[in-house]
N, C-alpha and C positions, 0 to 999 in steps of 0.2 A: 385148084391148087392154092390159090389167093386166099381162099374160102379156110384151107386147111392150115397153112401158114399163121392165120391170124388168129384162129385157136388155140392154136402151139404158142403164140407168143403171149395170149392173155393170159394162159393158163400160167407160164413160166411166170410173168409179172404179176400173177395173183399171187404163188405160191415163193415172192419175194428170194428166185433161184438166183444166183448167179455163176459167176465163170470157174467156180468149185468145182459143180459138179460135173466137171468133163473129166475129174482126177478120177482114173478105174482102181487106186487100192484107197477109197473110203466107202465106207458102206451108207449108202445111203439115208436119211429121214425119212419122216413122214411126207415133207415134202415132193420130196422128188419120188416115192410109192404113187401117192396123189398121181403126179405128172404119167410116171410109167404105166397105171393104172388107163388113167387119160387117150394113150398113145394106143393102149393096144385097143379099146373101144373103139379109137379114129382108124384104126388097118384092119378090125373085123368089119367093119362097115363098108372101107373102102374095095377091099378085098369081096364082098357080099355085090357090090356092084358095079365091078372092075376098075374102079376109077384109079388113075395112078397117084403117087405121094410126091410131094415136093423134095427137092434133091437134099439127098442127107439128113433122110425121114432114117433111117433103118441104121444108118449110125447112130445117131441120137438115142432110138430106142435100145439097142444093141448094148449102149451106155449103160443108160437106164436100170438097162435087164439086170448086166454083170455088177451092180452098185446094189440094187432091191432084192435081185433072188437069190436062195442059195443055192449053191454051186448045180446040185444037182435038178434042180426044175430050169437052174437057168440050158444044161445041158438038154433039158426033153424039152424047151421050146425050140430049141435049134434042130432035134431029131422030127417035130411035130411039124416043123416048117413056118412057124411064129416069129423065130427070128431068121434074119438073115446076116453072112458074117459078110460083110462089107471090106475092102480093100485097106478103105481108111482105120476101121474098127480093126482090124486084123493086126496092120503096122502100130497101131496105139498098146494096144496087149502086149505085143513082143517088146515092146520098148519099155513098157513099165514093167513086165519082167525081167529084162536086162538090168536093168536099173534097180531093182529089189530084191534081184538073186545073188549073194554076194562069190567072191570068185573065189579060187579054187589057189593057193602059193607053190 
């Protein structure tokens, strides 16, 4: 897990990321494709030899996902079992859609 965390964070400090990209209505760089790129090579690997991910692997990617794919491949990694919707990743969507959907007089 130490192993996989410290990947995660050289990669993020190569690819010069910061506290932006947890915003889910910008579309992501090149950067962070890199990173999401990154992420799903460290969970087919992991996944190939059951190892588990460190806590708030799958939110992160989930991120990731909904900022790099469009809408509809981001839906067949969720149908294919690539992503997983997270608790945290789930409350974050609704809120930025709250928040972006305007209301209704």
């Amino acid at each position: 897990l130490e192993l996989i965390r410290h990947m995660l964070e050289s990669a993020w400090l190569k690819n010069k990321l910061g506290p932006h990209v947890l915003c889910l209505t910008k579309k992501g760089g090149p950067s962070e494709w890199a990173v999401f790129h990154f992420m799903l090579r460290i969970l087919e690997s992991t996944q190939g030899l059951c190892l588990p991910l460190p806590p708030g692997y799958h939110t992160l990617f989930a991120v990731f996902a909904v900022r790099c794919l469009p809408h509809q491949t981001f839906l067949q990694y969720i149908d294919h079992g690539f992503l997983q919707l997270t608790e945290t990743f789930v409350s974050r969507l609704m809120t930025g859609l709250c928040v972006n959907t305007p209301t209704r007089s």
